[in-house]
N, C-alpha and C positions, 0 to 999 in steps of 0.2 A: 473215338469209341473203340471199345476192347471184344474180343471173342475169352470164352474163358470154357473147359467142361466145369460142370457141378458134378461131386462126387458126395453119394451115398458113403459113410464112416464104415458101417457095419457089415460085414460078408461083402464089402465090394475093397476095400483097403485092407479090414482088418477082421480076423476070424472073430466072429460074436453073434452067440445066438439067443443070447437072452441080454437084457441090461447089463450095462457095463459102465461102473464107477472106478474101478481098481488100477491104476497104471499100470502096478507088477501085470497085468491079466493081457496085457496087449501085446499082439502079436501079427505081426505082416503078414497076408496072403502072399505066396510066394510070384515072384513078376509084377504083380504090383507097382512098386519103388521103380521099376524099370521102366513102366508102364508112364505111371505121370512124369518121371524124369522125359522121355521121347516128347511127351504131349506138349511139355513148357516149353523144351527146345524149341517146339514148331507153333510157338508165340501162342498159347493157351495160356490165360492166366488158371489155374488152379484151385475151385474154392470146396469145402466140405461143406455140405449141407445135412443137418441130420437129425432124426425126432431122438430125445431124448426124455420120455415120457418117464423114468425110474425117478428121476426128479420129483415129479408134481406122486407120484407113489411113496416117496420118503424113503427111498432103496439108497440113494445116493444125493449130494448136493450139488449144484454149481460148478464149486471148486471143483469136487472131484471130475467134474467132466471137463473142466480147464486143463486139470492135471493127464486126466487121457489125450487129450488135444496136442497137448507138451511132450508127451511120449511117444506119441505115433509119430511126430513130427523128430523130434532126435533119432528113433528110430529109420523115418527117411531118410535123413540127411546124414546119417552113417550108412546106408544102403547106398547111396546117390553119390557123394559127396557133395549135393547144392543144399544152400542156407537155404531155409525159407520155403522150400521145396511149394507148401500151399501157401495164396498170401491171402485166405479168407477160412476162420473159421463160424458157421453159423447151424448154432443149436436151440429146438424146440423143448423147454421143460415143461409143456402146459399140458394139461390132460384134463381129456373130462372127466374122468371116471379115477383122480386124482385123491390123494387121501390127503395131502397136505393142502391145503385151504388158498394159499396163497397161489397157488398153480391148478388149481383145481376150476377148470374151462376149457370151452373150445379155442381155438386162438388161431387167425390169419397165418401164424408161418406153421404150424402141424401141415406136415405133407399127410392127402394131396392135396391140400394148397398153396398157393404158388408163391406165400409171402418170405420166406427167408430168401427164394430166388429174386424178389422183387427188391428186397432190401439190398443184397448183394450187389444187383446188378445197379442202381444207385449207389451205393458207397465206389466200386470198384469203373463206373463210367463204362458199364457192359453195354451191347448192343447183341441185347437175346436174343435175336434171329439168328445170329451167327455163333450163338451157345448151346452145348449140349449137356444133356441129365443124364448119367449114369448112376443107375442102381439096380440091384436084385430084388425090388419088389414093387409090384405095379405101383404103390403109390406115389415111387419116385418118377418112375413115369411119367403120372400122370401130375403133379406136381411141376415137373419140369413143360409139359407141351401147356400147363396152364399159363404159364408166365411165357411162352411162345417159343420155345426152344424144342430142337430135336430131340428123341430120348434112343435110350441103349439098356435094355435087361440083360443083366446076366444071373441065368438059369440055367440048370442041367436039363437039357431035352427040350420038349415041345412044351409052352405054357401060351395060354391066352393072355395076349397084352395089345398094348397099343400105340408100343415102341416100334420105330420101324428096322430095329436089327435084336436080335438075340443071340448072345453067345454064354459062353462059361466063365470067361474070365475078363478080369479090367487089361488084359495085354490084348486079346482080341477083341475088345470093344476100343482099344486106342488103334491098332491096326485098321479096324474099319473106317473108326472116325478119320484118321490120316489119308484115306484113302477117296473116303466122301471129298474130303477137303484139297484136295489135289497134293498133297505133302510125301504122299507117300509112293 
């Protein structure tokens, strides 16, 4: 059994504050790339976890979230210089309040629910207890302590959550979790 963090895509890697189909659009949060690179070092496997509800809206397709997936990742691994930097990518296109018909539902992995962690953690031979949720909005939070994992908000200032760390950025949420975890 493996330890791995789940990383939120949007405002925790990569600046985005509305739906995002576009590759040219992507862009690193700065420290980031440095951030997951330390974390895989100290034997974290790496997986994105992310709602991509613009789908089931008909903003954007599949593909094009394939193709962000592809860009953020060359973009790591030109930051980094490691292949592969994440070895898990998993995205939610379902939505209920969807215009495209085909995606138009509630669905098990829409955070907060715990199911693309669940999935994850089956394909990759996780052992959740020893996994952490990072993202910038309680549902990831809460998404992640569903499927039994520790979680980490990153938010500017004081917010109500139910993460047991908050900070600003994915370097100080790898900082702490190294720290939790005797690595650091």
């Amino acid at each position: 059994m493996s330890k791995a963090i789940f990383l939120d895509r949007d405002n925790t890697i990569i600046h985005n504050d509305d739906d995002l189909g576009d590759a040219k659009m992507v862009s690193l949060i700065p420290g980031a790339a440095e951030a997951m690179k330390c974390l895989h070092h100290e034997g974290f496997k790496l997986i994105v976890i992310t709602n991509q509800g613009g789908v089931a809206r008909g903003m954007f397709t599949e593909d094009d979230v394939h193709a962000v997936h592809a860009e953020v990742q060359r973009q790591l691994q030109e930051a980094t210089g490691e292949d592969d930097l994440v070895c898990g990518w998993y995205f939610c296109p379902w939505h209920p309040e969807g215009t495209v018909e085909t995606y138009r539902r509630e669905h098990p992995w829409r955070k907060p629910q715990p199911g693309m962690l669940l999935q994850a953690a089956k394909d990759h031979d996780l052992q959740l207890d020893f996994c952490w949720m990072v993202g910038d909005q309680e549902r990831d939070v809460l998404a992640g302590l569903a499927a039994g994992c520790r979680g980490v908000r990153l938010a500017p200032g004081a917010v109500d959550t139910k993460a047991e760390f908050t900070c600003d950025s994915l370097a100080e949420a790898a900082a702490y979790i190294l720290t939790k975890e005797g690595a650091a």
